[in-house]
Every structure is written in C-alpha cells, then in structure tokens.
N, CA and C atoms of all chains as a GROMACS GRO file, in nm:
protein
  522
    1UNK      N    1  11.838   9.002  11.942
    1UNK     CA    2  11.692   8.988  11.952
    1UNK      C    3  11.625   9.079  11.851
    2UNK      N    4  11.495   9.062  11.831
    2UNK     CA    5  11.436   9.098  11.730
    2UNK      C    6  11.306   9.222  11.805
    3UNK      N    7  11.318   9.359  11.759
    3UNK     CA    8  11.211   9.437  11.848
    3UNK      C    9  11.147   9.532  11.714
    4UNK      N   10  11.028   9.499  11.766
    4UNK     CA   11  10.935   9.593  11.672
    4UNK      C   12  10.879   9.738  11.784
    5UNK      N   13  10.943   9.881  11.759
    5UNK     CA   14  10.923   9.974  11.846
    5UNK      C   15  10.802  10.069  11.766
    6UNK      N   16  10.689  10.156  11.868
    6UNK     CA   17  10.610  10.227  11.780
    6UNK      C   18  10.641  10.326  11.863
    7UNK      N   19  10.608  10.431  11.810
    7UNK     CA   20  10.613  10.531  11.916
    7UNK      C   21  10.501  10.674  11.876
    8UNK      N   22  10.439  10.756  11.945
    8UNK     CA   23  10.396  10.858  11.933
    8UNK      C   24  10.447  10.956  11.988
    9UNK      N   25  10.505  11.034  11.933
    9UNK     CA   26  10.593  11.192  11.986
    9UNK      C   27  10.478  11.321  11.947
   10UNK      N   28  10.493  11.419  11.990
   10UNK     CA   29  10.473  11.539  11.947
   10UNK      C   30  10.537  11.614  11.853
   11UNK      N   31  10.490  11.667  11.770
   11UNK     CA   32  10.565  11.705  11.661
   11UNK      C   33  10.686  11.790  11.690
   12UNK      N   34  10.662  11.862  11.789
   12UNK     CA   35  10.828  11.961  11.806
   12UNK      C   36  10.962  11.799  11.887
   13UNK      N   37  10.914  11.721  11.860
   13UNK     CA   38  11.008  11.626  11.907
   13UNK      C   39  11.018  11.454  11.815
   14UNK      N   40  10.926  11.481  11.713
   14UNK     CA   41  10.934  11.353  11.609
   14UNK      C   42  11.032  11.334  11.554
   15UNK      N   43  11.128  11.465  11.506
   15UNK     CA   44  11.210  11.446  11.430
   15UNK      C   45  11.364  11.428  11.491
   16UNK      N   46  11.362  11.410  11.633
   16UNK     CA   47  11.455  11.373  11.695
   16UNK      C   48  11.440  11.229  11.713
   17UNK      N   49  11.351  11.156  11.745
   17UNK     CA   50  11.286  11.062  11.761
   17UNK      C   51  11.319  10.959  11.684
   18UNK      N   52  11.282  11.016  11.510
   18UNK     CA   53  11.299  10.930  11.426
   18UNK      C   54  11.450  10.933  11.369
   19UNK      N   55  11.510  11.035  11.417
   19UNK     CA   56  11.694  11.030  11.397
   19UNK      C   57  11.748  10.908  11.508
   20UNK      N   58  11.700  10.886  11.644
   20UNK     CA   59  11.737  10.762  11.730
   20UNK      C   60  11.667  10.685  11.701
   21UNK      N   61  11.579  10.627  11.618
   21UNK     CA   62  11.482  10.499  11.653
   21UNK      C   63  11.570  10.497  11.498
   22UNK      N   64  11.636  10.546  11.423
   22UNK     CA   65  11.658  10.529  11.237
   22UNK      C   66  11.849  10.436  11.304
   23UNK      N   67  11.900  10.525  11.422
   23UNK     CA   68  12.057  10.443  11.400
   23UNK      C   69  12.049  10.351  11.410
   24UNK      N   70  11.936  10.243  11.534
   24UNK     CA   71  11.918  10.137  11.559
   24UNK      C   72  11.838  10.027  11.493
   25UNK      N   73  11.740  10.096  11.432
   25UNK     CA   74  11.623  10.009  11.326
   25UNK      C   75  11.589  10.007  11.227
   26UNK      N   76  11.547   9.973  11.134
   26UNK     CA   77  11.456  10.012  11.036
   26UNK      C   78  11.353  10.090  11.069
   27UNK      N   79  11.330  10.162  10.956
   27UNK     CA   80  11.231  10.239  10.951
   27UNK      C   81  11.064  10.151  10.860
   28UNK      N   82  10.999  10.161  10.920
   28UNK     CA   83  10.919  10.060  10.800
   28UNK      C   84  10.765  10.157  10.818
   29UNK      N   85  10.750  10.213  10.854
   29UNK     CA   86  10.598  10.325  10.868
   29UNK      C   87  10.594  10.439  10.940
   30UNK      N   88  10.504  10.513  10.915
   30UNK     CA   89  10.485  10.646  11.007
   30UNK      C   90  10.508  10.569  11.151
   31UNK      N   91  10.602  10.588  11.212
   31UNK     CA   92  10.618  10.592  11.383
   31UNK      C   93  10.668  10.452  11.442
   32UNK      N   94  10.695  10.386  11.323
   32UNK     CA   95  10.736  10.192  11.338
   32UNK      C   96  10.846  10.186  11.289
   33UNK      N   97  10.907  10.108  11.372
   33UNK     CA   98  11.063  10.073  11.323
   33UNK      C   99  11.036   9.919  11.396
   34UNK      N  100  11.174   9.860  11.236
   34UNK     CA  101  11.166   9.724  11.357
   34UNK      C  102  11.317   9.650  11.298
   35UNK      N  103  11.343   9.623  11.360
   35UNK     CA  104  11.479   9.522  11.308
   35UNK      C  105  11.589   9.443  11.444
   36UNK      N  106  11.685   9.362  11.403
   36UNK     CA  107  11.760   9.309  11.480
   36UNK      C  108  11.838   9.407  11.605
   37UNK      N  109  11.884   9.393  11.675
   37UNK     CA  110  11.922   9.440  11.787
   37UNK      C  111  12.026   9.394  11.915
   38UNK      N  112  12.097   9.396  11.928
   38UNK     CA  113  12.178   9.351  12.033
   38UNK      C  114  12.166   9.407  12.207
   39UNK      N  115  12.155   9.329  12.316
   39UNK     CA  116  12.099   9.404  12.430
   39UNK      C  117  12.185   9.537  12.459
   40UNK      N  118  12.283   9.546  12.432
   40UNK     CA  119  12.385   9.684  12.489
   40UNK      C  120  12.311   9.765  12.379
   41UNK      N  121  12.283   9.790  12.266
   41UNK     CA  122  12.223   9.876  12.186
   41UNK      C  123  12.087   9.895  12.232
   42UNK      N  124  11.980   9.775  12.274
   42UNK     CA  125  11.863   9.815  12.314
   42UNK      C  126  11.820   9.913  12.448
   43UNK      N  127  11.938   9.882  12.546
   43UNK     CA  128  11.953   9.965  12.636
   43UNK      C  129  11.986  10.138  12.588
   44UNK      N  130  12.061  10.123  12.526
   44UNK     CA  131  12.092  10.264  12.450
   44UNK      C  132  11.972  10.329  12.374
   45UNK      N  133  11.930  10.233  12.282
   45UNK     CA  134  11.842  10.295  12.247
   45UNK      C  135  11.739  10.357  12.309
   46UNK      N  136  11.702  10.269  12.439
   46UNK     CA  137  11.562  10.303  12.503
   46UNK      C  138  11.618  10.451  12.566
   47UNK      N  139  11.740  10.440  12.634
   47UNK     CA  140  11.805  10.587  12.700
   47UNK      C  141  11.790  10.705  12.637
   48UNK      N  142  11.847  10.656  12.495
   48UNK     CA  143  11.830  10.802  12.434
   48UNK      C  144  11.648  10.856  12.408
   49UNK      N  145  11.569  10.773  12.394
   49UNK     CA  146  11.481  10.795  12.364
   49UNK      C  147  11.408  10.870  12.492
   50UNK      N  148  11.412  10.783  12.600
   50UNK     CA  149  11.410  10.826  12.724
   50UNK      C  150  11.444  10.987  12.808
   51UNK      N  151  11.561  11.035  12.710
   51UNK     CA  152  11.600  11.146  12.722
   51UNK      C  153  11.511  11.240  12.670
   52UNK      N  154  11.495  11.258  12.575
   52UNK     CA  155  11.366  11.326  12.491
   52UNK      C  156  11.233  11.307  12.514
   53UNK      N  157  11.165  11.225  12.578
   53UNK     CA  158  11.033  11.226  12.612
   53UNK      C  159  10.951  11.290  12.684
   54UNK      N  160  10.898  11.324  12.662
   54UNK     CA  161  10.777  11.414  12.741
   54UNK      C  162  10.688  11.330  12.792
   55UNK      N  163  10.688  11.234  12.897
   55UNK     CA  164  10.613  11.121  12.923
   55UNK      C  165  10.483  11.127  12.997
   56UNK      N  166  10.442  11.285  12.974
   56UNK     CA  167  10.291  11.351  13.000
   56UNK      C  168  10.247  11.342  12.876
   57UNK      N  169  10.339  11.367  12.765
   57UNK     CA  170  10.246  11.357  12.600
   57UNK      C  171  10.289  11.249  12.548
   58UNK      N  172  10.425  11.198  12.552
   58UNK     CA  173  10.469  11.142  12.405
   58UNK      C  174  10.426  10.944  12.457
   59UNK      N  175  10.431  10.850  12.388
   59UNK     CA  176  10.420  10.752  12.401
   59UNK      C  177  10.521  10.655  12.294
   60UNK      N  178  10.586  10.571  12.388
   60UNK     CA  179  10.685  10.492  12.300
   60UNK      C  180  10.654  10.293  12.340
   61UNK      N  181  10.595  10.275  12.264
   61UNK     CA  182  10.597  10.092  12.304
   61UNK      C  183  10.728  10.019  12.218
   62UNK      N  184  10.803   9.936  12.279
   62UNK     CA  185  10.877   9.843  12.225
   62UNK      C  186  10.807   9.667  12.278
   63UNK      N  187  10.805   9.603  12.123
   63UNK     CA  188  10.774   9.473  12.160
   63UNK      C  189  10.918   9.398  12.127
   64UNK      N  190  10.993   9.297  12.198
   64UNK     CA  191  11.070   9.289  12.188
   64UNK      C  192  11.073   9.090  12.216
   65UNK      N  193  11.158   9.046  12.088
   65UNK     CA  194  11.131   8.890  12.067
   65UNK      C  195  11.276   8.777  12.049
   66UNK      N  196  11.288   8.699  12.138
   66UNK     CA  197  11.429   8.635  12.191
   66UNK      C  198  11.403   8.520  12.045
   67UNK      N  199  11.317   8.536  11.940
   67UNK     CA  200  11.332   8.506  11.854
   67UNK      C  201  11.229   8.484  11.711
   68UNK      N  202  11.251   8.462  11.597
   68UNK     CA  203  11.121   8.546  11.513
   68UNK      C  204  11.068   8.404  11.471
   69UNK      N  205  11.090   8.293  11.547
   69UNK     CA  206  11.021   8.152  11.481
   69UNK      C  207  10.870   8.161  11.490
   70UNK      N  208  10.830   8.242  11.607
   70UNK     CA  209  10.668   8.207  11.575
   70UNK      C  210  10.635   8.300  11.528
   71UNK      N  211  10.676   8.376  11.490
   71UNK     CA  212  10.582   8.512  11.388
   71UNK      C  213  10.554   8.492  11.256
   72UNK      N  214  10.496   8.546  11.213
   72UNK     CA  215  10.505   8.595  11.072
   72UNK      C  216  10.427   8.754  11.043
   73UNK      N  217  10.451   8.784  10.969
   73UNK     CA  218  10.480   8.921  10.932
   73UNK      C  219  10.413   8.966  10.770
   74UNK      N  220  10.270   9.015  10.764
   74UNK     CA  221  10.239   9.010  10.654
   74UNK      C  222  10.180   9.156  10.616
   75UNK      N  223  10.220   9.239  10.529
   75UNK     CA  224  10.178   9.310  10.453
   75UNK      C  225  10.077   9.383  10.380
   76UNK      N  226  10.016   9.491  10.356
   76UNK     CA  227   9.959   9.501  10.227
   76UNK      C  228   9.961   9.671  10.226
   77UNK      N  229   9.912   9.689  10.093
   77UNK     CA  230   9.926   9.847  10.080
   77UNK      C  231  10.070   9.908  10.018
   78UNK      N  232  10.098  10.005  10.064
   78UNK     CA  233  10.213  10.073  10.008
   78UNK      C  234  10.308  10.009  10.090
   79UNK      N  235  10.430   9.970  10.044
   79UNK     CA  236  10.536   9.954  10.118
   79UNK      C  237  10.628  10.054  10.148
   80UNK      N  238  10.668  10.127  10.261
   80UNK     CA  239  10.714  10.252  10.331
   80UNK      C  240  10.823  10.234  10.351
   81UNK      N  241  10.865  10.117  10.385
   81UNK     CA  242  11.023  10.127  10.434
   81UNK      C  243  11.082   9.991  10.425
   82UNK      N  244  11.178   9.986  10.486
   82UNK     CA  245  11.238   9.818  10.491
   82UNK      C  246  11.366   9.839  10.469
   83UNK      N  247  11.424   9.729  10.486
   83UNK     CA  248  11.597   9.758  10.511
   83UNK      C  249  11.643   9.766  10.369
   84UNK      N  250  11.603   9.758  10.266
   84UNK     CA  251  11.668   9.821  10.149
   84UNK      C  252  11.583   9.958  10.058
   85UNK      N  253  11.509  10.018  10.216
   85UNK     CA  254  11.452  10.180  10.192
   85UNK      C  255  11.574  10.283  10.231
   86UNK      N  256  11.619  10.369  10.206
   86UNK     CA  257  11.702  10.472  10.251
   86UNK      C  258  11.620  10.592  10.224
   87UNK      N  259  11.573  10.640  10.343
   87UNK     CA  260  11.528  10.797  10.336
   87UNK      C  261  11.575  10.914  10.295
   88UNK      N  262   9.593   8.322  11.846
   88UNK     CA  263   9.680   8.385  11.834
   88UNK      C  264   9.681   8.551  11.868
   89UNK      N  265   9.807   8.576  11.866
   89UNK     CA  266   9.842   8.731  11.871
   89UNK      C  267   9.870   8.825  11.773
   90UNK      N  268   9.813   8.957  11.811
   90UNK     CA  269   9.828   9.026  11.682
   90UNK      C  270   9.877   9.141  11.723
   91UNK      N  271   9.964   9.217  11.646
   91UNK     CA  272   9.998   9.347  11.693
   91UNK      C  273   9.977   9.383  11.521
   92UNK      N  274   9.867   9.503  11.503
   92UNK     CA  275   9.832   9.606  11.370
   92UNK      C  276   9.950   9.734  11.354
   93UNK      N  277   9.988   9.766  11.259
   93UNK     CA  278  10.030   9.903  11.257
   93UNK      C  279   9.991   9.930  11.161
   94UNK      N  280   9.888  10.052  11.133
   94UNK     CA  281   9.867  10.111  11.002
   94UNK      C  282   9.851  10.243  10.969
   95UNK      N  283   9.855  10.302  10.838
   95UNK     CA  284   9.852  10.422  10.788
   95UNK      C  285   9.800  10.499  10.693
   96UNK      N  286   9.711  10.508  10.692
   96UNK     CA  287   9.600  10.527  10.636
   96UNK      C  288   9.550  10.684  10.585
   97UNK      N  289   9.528  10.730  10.457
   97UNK     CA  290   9.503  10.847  10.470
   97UNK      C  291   9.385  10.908  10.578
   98UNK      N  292   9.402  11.017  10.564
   98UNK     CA  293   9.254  11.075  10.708
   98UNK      C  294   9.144  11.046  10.643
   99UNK      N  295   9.130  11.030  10.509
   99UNK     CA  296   8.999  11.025  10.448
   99UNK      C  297   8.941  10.904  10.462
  100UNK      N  298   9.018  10.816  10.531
  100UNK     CA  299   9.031  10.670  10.525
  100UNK      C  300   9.043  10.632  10.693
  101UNK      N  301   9.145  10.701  10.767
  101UNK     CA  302   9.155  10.667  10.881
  101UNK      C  303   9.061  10.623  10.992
  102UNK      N  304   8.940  10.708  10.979
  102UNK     CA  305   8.845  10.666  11.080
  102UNK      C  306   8.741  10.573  11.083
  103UNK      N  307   8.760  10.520  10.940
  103UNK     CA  308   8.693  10.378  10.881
  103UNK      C  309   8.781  10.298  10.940
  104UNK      N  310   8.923  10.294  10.944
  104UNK     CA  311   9.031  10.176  10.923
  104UNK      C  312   8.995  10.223  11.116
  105UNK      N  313   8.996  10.298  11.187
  105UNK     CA  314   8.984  10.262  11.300
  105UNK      C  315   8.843  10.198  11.377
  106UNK      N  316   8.769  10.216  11.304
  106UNK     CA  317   8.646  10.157  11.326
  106UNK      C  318   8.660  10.031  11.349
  107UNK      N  319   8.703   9.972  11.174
  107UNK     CA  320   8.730   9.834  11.183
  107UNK      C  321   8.847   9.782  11.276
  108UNK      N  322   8.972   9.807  11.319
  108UNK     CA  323   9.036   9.758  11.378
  108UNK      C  324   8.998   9.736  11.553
  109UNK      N  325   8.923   9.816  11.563
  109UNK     CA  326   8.844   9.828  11.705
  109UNK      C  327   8.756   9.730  11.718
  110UNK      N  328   8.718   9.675  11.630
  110UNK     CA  329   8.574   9.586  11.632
  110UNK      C  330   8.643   9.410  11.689
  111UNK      N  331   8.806   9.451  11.628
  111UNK     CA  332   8.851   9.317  11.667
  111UNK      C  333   9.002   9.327  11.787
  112UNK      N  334   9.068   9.421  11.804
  112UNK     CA  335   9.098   9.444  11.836
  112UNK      C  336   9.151   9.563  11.925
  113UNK      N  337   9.244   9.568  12.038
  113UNK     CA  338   9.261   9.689  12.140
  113UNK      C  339   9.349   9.825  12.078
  114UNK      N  340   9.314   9.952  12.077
  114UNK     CA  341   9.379  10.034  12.030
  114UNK      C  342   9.490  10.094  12.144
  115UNK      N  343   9.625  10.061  12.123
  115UNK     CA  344   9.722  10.113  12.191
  115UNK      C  345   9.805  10.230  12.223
  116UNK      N  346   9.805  10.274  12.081
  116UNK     CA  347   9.881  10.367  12.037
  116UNK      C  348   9.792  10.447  11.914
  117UNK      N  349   9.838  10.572  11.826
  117UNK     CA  350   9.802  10.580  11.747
  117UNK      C  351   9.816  10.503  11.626
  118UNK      N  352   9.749  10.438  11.531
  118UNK     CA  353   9.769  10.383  11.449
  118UNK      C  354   9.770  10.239  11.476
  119UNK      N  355   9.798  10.183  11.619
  119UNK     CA  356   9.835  10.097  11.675
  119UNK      C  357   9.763   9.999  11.770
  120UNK      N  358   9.754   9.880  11.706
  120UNK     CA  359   9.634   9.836  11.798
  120UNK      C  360   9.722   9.649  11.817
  121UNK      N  361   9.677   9.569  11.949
  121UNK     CA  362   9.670   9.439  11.933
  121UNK      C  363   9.626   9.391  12.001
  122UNK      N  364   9.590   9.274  12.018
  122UNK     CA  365   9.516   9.132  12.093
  122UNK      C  366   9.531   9.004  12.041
  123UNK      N  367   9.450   8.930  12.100
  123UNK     CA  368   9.475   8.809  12.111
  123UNK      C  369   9.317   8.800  12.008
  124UNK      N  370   9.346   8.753  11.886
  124UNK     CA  371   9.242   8.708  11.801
  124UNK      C  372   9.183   8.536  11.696
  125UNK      N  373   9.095   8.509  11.675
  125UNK     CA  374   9.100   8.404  11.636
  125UNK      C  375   9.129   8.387  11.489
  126UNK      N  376   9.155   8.293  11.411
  126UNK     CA  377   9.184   8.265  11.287
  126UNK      C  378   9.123   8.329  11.153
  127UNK      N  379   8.979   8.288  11.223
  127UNK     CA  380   8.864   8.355  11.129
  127UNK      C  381   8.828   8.507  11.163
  128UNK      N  382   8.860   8.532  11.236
  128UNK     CA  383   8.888   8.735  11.292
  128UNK      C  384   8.954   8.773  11.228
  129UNK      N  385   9.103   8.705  11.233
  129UNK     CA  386   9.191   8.727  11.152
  129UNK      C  387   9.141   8.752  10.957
  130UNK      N  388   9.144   8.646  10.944
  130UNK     CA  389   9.031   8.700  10.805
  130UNK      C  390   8.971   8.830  10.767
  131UNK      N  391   8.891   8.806  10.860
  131UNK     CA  392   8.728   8.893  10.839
  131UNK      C  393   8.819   9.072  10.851
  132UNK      N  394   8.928   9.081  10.956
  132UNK     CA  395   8.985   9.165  11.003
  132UNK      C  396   9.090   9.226  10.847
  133UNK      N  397   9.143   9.168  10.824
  133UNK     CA  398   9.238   9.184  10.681
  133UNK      C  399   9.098   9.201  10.567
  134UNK      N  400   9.036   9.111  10.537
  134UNK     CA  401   8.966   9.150  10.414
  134UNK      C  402   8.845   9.300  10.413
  135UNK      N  403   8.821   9.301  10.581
  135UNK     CA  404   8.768   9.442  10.561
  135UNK      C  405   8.832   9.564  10.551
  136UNK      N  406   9.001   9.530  10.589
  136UNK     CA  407   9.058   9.644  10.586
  136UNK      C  408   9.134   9.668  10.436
  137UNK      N  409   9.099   9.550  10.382
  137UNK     CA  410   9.152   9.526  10.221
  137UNK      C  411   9.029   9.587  10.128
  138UNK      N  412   8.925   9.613  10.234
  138UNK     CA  413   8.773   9.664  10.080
  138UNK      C  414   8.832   9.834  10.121
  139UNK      N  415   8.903   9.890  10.224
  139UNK     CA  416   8.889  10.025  10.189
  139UNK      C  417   9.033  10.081  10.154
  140UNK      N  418   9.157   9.980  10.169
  140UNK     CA  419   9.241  10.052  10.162
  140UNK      C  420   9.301  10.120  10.025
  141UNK      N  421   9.367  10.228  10.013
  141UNK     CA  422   9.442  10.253   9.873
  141UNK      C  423   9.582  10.176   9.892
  142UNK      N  424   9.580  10.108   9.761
  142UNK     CA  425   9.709  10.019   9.834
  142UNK      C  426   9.819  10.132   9.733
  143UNK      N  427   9.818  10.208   9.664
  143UNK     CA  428   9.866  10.350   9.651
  143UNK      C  429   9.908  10.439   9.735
  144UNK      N  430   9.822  10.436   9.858
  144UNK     CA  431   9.869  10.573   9.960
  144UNK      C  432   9.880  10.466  10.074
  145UNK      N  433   9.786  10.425  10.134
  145UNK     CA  434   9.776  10.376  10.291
  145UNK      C  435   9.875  10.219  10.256
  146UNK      N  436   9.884  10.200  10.408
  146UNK     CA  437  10.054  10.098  10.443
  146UNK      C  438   9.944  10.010  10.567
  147UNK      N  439   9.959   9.861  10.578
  147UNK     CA  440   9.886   9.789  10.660
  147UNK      C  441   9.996   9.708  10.706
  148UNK      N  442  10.063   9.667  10.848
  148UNK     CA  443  10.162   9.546  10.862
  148UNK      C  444  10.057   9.465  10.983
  149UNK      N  445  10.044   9.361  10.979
  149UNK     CA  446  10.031   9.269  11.061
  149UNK      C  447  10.117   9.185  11.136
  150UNK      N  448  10.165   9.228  11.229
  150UNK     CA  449  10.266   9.086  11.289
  150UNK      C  450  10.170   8.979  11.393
  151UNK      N  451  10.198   8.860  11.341
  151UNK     CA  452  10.136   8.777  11.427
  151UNK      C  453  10.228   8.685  11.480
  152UNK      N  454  10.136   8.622  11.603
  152UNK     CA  455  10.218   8.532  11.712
  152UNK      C  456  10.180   8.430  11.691
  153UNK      N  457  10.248   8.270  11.701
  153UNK     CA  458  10.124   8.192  11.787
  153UNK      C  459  10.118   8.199  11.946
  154UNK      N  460  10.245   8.261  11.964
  154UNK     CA  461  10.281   8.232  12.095
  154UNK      C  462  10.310   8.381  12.134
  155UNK      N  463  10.289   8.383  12.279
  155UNK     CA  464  10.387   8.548  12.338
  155UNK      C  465  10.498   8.468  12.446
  156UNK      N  466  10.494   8.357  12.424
  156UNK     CA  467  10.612   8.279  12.540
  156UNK      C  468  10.717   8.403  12.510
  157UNK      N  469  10.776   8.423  12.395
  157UNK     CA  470  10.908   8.481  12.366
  157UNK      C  471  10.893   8.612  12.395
  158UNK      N  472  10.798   8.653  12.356
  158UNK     CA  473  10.793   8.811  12.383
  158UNK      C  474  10.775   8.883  12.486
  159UNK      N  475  10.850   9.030  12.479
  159UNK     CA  476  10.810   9.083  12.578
  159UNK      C  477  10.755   9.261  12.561
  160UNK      N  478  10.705   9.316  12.646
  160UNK     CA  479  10.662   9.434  12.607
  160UNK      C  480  10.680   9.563  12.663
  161UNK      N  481  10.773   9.661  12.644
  161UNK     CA  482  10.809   9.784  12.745
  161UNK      C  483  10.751   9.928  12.678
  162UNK      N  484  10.682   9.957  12.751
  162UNK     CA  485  10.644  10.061  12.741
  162UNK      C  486  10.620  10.165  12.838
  163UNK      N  487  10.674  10.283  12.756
  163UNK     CA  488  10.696  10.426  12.833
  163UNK      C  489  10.648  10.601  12.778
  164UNK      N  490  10.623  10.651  12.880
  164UNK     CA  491  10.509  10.767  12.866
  164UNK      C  492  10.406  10.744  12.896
  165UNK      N  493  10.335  10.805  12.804
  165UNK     CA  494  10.176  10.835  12.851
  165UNK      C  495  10.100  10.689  12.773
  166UNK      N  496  10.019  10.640  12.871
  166UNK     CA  497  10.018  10.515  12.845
  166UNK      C  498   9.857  10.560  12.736
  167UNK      N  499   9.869  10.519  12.619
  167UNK     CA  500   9.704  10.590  12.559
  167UNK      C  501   9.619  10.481  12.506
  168UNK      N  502   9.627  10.390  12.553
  168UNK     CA  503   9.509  10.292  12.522
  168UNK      C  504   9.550  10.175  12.657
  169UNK      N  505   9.516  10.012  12.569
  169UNK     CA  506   9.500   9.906  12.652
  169UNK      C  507   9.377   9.834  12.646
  170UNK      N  508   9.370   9.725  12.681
  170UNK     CA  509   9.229   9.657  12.730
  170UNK      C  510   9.113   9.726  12.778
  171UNK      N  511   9.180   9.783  12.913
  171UNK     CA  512   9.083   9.910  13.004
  171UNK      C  513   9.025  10.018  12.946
  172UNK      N  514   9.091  10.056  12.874
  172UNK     CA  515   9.102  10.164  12.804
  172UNK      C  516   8.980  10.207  12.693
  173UNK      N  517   8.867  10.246  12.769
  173UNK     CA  518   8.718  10.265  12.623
  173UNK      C  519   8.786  10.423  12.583
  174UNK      N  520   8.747  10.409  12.436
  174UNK     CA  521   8.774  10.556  12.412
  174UNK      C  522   8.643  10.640  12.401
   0.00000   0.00000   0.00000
C-alpha cells in the first residue's frame, strides 16, 4: 500500500523521528515522507514511532492508500526529496 | 475532490502561504492542511500560492483524490487542528 505520513515532533526528538520515518519511506519535505509499504512494515513503523512520542506535544498523521489510481500528485517549488534524493 | 497540502515555505513567506491555504482549506498539522475542495478552488488555491512562492527556497506538494473510498487516515498524539478546530 501506498502511505503519505506527516508528522510534527519537538525538536529534542525530530531527529529520531526522521531516522524511523527515513528506513521505511521517502523523505520528500520538512516532516513528509511518503512511499510504498507493506502491512508488517507499516505496523512497525507506526510502533517505533509510537515509542518516541510525546503524545501531549508531538503529532504524527499517516494517510494511507490500498492504491494510487485516483490520485495524482503535483508539485511546485523546490524539489526536497524523492526516491532518487539521498541525504 | 480531496486535497491533502504539504508545504514549506520560508518564515518570511509562511504566514502569507498560511493565510491562503486557510481560506480554502483545514489546517491539520503544521505546514499541513486538507479538505474536500472544488475544481476551481483548486485553481484559485495553486495560482495564489504560485504569486508568492520562491520556487528557489519554498517546496509546495499537492496530493489529490477523486475519491477517499481507498483511503484511510491514522492519527496519533496531540491532535492540532481539524474541521472543529478555529485557530
């Protein structure tokens, strides 16, 4: 399946954040990741993230899509990331 | 249709680009906003955010739906926007 995740952390915890949301996704903007996914990984992912949250401050949305036929996906500005970005 | 915004915007810029994204849509997250908008919103929504952006520094993604049949949405922590949600 296909999940576009955003998330807002606190800074003493972003950079953990973006080390688990980077094994599973792309990175494509400040706090957005999005790419393919398999359910045993999405579960994982949400866990680990889950682990680290401060869910009095931090905020994490995942939109998550059983397939990308009705979307489309359009652009503009600087391009930040994408699966042939390496940080 | 459906829209989910993610954008990034310098600060010098940011509170314009949130102005406008508010006018058409719900702010969710930081940076992060979506709803259910019409065609010509859609428009009016991209070309105003196209008169201020630096397409040098600031990053704009649009994902759109026609449909949310497929999708789904999980979210966890501190919940910081929504429909309800006036700031």
């Amino acid at each position: 399946m296909f999940v576009i995740l955003v998330y807002d952390f606190d800074k003493r915890r972003v950079s953990k954040a973006l080390k688990i949301a980077r094994k599973y996704l792309y990175w494509v903007q400040n706090s957005v990741f999005e790419g393919e996914i398999s359910e045993a990984n999405y579960v994982k992912l949400k866990a680990e993230l889950e682990d680290i949250i401060d869910p009095d401050v931090d905020s994490v949305i995942f939109y998550t899509f059983r397939t990308q036929k009705y979307s489309k996906r359009e652009e503009f500005g600087l391009k930040k990331g994408g699966e042939e970005f390496i940080l």
